[in-house]
C-alpha positions in Angstrom: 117.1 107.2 66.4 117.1 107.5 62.6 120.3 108.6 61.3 118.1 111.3 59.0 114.8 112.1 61.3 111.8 112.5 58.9 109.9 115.2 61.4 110.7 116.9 64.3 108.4 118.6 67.1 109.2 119.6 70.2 107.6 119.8 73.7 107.5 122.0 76.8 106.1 121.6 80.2 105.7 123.8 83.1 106.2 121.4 86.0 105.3 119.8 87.9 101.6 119.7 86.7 99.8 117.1 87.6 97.3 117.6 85.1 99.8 118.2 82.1 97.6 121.6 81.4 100.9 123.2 80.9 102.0 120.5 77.9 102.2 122.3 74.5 103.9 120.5 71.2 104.4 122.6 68.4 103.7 121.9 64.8 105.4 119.0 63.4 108.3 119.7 60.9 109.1 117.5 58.4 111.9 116.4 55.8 114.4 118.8 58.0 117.7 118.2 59.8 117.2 121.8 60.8 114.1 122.7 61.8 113.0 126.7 62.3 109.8 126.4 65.2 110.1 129.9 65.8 107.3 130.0 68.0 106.5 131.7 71.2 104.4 130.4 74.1 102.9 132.1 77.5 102.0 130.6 80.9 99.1 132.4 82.3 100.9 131.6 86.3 101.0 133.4 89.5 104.6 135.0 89.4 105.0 133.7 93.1 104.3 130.1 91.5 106.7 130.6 89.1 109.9 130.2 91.6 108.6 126.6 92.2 108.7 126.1 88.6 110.6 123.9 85.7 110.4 125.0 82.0 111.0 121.9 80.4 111.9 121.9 76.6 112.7 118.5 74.7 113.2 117.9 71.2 111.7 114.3 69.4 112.3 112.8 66.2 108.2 112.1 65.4 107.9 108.7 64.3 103.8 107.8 62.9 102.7 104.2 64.5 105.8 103.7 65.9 107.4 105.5 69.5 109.1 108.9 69.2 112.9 109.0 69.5 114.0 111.1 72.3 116.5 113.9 70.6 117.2 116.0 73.1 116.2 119.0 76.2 116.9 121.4 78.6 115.9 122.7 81.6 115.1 125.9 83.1 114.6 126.4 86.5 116.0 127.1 90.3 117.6 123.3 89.7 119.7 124.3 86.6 122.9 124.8 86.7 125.5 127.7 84.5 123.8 129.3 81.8 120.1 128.4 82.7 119.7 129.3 86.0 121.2 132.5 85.1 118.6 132.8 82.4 115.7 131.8 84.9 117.2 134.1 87.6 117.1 136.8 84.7 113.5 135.6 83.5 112.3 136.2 86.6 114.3 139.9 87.8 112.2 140.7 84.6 109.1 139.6 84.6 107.4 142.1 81.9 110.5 141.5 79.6 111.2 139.2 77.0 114.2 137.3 77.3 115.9 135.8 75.2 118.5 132.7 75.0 119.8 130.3 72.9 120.8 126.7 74.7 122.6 123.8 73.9 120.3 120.5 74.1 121.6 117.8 76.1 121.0 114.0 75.4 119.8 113.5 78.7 115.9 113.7 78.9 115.3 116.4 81.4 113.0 114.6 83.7 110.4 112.2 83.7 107.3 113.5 80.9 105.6 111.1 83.4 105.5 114.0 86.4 
């Protein structure tokens, strides 16, 4: 990982998905240690589907011609654990609400992108 990343992007996934229909990146910011995305995103899902679901968020340093280092993630879901099943459980008590967390990323990739 470079010491100073050039760009960052970050991904999410609604798995599993077989297809990756559900993989969105946002725009690439570069020349930033802290990036702002500030961007919001919507899965068009059956909210019965949605208990069987992971949101999966990961952050990459974006590297051109070469492979992207792996910055960081998190998980929300019904396999979380503390603070992010409570904000799953609360996403879905509320499903017409916006809700709103901030998270700590972990250095752990959150599962395999490969699923």
């Amino acid at each position: 990982v470079d010491l100073c990343p050039s760009s960052l992007l970050f991904l999410r996934y609604l798995k599993p998905d077989e297809n990756k229909k559900s993989k969105h990146k946002t725009a690439v910011k570069k020349k930033t240690l802290n990036p702002e995305f500030n961007e919001e995103f919507c899965y068009d899902i059956k909210y019965a589907d949605l208990t069987k679901k992971t949101l999966e968020v990961t952050v990459w340093d974006y590297d051109i011609g070469k492979s992207n280092d792996f910055i960081g993630g998190v998980s929300l879901g019904i396999n979380a654990n503390g603070e992010r099943l409570k904000h799953w459980f609360d996403c879905l008590k509320n499903k017409d609400k916006k809700i709103e967390r901030w998270h700590t990323l972990t250095n752990e990739l959150p599962g395999s992108l490969n699923d």
